[in-house]
N, C-alpha and C positions, 0 to 999 in steps of 0.2 A: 441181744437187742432185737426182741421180736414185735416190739410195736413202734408206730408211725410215731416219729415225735411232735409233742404236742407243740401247737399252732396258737399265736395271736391275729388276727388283723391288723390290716395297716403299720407292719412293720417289719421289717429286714434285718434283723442279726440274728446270728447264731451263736452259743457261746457251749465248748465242748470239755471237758474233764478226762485225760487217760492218764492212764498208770504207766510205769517206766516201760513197760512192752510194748505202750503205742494202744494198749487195748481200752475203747470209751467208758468210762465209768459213771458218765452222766454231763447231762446236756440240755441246753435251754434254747429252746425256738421260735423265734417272733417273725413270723414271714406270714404275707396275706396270699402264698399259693401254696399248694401240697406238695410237697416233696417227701420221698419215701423214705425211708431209713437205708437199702440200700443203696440212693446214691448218698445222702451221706457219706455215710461209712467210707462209700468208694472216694471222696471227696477229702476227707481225713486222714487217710491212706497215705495219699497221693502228697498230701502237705507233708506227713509226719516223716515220709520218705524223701522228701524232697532236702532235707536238711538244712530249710529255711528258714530262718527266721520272722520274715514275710515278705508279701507277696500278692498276687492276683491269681483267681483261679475261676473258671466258667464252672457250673454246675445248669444242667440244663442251657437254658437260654438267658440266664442273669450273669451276671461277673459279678464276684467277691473278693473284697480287698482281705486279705487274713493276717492275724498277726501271732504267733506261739510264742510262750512263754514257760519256760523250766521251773520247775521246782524241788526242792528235797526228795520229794514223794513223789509225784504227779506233775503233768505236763498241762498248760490249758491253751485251747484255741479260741481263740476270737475272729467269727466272719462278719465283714459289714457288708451289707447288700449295695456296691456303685452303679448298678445298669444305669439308673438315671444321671447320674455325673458324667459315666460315661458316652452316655447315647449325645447330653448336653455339649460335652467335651469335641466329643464327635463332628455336630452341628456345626459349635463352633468355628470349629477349624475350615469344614466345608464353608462357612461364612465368612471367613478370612479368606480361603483360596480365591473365593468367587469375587468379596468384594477387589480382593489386590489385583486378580483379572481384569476386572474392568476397570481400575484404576491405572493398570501399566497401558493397557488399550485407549482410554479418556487420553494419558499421557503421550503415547507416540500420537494418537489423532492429534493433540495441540502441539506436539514438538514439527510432525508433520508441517501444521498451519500455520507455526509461524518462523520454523524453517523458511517455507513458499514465501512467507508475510518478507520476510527480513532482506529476501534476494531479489524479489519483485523490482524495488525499484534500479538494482544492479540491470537488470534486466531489460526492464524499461529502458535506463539508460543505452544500455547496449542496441537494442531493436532500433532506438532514436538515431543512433549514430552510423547505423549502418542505414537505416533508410535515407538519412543525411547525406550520406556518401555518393548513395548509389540516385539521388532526387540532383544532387547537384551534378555530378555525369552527365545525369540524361541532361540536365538545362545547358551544359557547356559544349553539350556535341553537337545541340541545334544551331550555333553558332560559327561551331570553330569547321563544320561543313558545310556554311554556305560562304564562309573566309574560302574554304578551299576550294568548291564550287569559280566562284567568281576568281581566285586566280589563276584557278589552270585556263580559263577562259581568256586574262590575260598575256598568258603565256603564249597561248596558241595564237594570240595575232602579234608577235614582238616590234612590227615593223609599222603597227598603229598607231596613232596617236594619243596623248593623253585624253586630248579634248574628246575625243570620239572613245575611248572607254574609261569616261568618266564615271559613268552610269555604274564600273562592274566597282570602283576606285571606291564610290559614297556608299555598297554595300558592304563593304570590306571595311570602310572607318564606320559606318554603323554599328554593324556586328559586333567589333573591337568594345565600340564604346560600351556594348551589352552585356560583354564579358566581361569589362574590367568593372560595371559598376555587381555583375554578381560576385564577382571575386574581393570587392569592395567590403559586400554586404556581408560575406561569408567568412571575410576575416572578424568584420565587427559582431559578429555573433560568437567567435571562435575566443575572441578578448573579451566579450562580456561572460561567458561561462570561465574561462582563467581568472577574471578579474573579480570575480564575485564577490569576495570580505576583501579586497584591495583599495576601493575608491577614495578619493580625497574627498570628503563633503565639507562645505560649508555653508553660512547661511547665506543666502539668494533670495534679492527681489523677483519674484517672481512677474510681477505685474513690469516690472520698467522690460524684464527680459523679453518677454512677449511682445511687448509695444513695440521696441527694438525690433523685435524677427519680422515683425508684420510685414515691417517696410519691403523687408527683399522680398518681399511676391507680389508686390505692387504691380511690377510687370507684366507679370506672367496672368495673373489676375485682370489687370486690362486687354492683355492680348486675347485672353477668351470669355471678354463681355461677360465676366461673373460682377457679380452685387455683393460685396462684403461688407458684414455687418458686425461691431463689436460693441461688448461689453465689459469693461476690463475693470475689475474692484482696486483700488490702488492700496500699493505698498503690501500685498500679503507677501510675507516672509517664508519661504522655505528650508530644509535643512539638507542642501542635494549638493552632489556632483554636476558643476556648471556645465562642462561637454556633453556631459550624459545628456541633461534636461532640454539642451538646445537641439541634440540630434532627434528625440522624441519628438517634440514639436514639430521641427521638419518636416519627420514622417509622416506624423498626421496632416500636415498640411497638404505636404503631397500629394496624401491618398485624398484628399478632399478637392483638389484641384482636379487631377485625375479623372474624378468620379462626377463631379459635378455637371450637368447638362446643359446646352447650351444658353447662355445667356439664361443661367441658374443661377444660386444665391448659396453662400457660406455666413456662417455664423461663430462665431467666437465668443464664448463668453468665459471669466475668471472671476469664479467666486468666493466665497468659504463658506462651509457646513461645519459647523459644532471646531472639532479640531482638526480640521483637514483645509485644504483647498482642493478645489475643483473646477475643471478643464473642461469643456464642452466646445466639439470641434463638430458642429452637423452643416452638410451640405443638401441641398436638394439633387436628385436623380435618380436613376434606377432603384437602388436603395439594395439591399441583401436580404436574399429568401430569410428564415426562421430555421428551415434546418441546418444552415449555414453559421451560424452566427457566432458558434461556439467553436468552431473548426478555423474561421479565418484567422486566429491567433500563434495557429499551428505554419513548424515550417515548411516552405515552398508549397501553401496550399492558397490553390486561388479561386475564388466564389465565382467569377469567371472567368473559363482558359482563354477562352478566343480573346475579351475584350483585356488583358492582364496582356496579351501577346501586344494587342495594338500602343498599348501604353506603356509598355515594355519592363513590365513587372513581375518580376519573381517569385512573390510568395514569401520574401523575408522580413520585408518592412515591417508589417505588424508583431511579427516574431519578437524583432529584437525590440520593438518598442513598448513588449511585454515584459520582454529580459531588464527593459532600465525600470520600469515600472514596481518590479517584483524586486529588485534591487533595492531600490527607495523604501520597501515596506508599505507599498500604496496596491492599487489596485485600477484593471482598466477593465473596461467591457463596453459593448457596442448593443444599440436600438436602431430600429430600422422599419419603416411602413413602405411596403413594397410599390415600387413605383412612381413612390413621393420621395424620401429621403433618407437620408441613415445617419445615425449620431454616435460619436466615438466619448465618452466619457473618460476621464482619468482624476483619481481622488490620491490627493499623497500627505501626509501628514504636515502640519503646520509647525513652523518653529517655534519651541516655547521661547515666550515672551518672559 
């Protein structure tokens, strides 16, 4: 076999003929690059020895799938040329590792995120309950050390009279009384997160309720030359927990009495919107900054400390009377023009009729 064997273009098989010794006796070539007869040969060799039936074999820089076949007389080989299946193959694969990389990667980033996502509000909870803890402390120790303050004081005069340490007697029932409405406050917030899906609702005139509560701040109302002013839509029907909705009221009126400046003005109004009703409690005074507004809901937080101290307020009132509000499936939130006055809103679904 002294010459090159002859060549097609544009195409890859080889097809070879030996005799029972293994020796070529002829052969057909279609490859679009040269190859010499000595690798061949040496390529043929290597099959015929291999005692394979087939197989894959490099020749140069291609890979060739091969297949041998016996005969009576003669043996014949068949090469297909695979570099491109295999380079293809190849690819591939590197296109599976890489996309399945950044697939298990995409994967832990979102297991990561909603991992975070899922424990968040565990957490939240948590941080809630320990600033909780540790906000209601600090309010009970301003308290219960000026209780002890004013008793070692009257301790130290035993042989005084009451009338003459009167004065230490009224800071000690003040105190008390301060402590026992935060401890009040802090149960009734402590019932309303236990009591969440427990409540008994039923349906409530809301308007006779209201008219009803007015009454009892009549007093308090006259005592401090305030102007109240109502507008009560009659008979809307609600679908609430009676306790619940009476102590919200309160609250708010509270804080409106509270707040209101002297010989200032309160406003009441009971509406309906589409299928709700609606509570509008604005007083004139001071009124609440803007970057406050969304914070005073929050517990033991108060828009002001000093004046919260004078009127002896905690920071829980609005809390909880967010807690009855979210309970109901309703919603609250607060307006305010600073210096003029501040309006507390509450919207809660109406009873279907």
């Amino acid at each position: 076999m002294n010459n090159s064997p002859k060549q097609k273009p544009n195409s890859g098989n080889i097809v070879v003929e030996l005799d029972n010794s293994g020796n070529i006796t002829n052969y057909f070539v279609h490859l679009n690059y040269d190859m010499t007869t000595v690798k061949l040969q040496n390529a043929i060799n290597t099959i015929y020895e291999s005692n394979k039936n087939n197989g894959k074999i490099k020749i140069d820089d291609y890979i060739y799938k091969y297949e041998k076949r016996s005969f009576r007389f003669f043996s014949k080989i068949v090469l297909l040329n695979i570099t491109s299946e295999e380079s293809l193959k190849i690819r591939l694969i590197q296109i599976f590792v890489l996309a399945g990389s950044i697939s298990l990667i995409f994967l832990l980033i979102i297991s990561i995120y909603l991992t975070n996502k899922s424990i968040e509000p565990i957490k939240e909870t948590f941080n809630r309950q320990k600033q909780f803890i540790a906000d209601a402390s600090h309010e009970l120790k301003t308290p219960l050390t000026i209780i002890k303050t004013n008793t070692s004081l009257l301790l130290s005069n035993p042989e005084d009279t009451i009338r003459n340490q009167s004065k230490w007697i009224k800071y000690i029932d003040s105190q008390s009384d301060r402590m026992s409405e935060l401890v009040n406050e802090m149960l009734s917030l402590a019932k309303l997160d236990v009591e969440k899906n427990k409540l008994i609702f039923s349906p409530i005139n809301l308007s006779n309720m209201i008219e009803s509560m007015l009454l009892t701040f009549d007093a308090v109302i006259f005592e401090n030359k305030i102007t109240l002013n109502t507008n009560i839509n009659k008979n809307i029907m609600i679908n609430a927990n009676e306790e619940s909705i009476k102590k919200l009221f309160n609250i708010l009126m509270d804080n409106a009495v509270k707040y209101t400046n002297k010989e200032g003005c309160i406003s009441v109004n009971l509406v309906t919107d589409k299928s709700k009703s609606r509570l509008i409690i604005k007083n004139t005074g001071e009124g609440i900054p803007k970057d406050k507004l969304n914070k005073i809901f929050e517990r033991f937080y108060r828009a002001d400390d000093s004046r919260d101290r004078e009127t002896g307020g905690y920071g829980l009132g609005l809390s909880i009377a967010k807690s009855i509000v979210t309970q109901h499936k309703g919603k609250i939130y607060a307006s305010s023009n600073l210096n003029k006055d501040a309006t507390f809103t509450v919207d809660l679904p109406l009873f279907p009729q």
